[in-house]
Structure formats: C-alpha cells, structure tokens
N, C-alpha and C positions, 0 to 999 in steps of 0.2 A: 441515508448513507448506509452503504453494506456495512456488517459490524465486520469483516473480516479487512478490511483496510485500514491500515493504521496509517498514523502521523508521522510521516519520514522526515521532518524538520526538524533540525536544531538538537540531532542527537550527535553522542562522543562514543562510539566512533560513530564516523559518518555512515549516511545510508550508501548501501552497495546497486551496485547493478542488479543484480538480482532481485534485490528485495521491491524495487522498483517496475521490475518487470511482473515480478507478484500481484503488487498490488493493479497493476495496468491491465494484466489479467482476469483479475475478480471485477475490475471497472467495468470488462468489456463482456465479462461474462452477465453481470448485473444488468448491462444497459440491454443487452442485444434476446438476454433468456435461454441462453446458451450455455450450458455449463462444456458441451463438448459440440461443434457444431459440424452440422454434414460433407461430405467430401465436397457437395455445390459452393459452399459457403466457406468454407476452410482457408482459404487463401486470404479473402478478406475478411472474417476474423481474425485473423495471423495478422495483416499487415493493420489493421486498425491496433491491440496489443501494442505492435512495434512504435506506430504514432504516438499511441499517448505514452507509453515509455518514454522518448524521445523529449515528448512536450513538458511531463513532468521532469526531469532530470534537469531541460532548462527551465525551467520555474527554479526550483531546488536550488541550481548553482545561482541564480538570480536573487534570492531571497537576502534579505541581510538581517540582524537581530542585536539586540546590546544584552540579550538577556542572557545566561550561560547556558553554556550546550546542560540537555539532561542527560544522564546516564541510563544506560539501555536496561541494568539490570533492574536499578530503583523503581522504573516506570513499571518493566513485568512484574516483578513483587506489588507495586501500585497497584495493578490491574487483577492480580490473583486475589487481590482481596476484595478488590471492589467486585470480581464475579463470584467471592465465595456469600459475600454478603446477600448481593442479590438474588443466587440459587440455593441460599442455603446449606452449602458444602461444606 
C-alpha cells in the first residue's frame, strides 16, 4: 500500500471530499505509474480519480462501526512519533 494514503474511516470530524479525492489520486497515481500523465492519457487518468472517488466515498458512507470516532489530531501526534521513532528524528 502507498504510505501516502491514509485511513479515512471512523474519524471526528469526518472525512471531506477532498481528502478522498487525495487519496483516490495517489491510488491511481500508484497503480497506473503516473505521477502526472500525458495529454494522450489525461482524460482517463482524470476520469478513473473521479471513479474511485466516487467508489470510496460509498464504501465510506456504507461502513458502519460501534467502536468511537478517533480524533484527527491524536492520530497525527500518533504517527509523528511512530515516524520519529522509525527515522530517528
């Protein structure tokens, strides 16, 4: 899994549009090898993004959980330390 996608479930606040398109971005950019693709290819990279946008958002709204939303901040602090641990920062 690309590390630049994160877990958009089960956070307080919820996950935005945007941030879902982000990540749909890095998917397609991961799968396809495309960080930016050529003007032949552009339209469908563009419309494949808007797909799994689309697909994930309903996934997302479809999910259900009993466990409590996590809080956005706690998790980044979570994760500033688990990458200072691992790089040594």
């Amino acid at each position: 899994m690309c590390r630049n996608i994160k877990t958009l479930f089960n956070f307080d606040p919820p996950v935005t549009d945007e941030e879902v398109r982000a990540a749909s971005l890095q998917f397609v950019r991961k799968i396809s090898g495309f960080t930016k693709p050529s003007k032949a290819n552009e339209t469908a990279f563009l419309a494949a993004v808007d797909d799994v946008a689309a697909i994930s958002m309903r996934l997302l709204r479809s999910l259900e959980t009993n466990a409590p939303a996590k809080n956005r901040e706690e998790e980044a602090a979570k994760a500033k330390l688990r990458a200072a641990e691992r790089f040594g920062i």
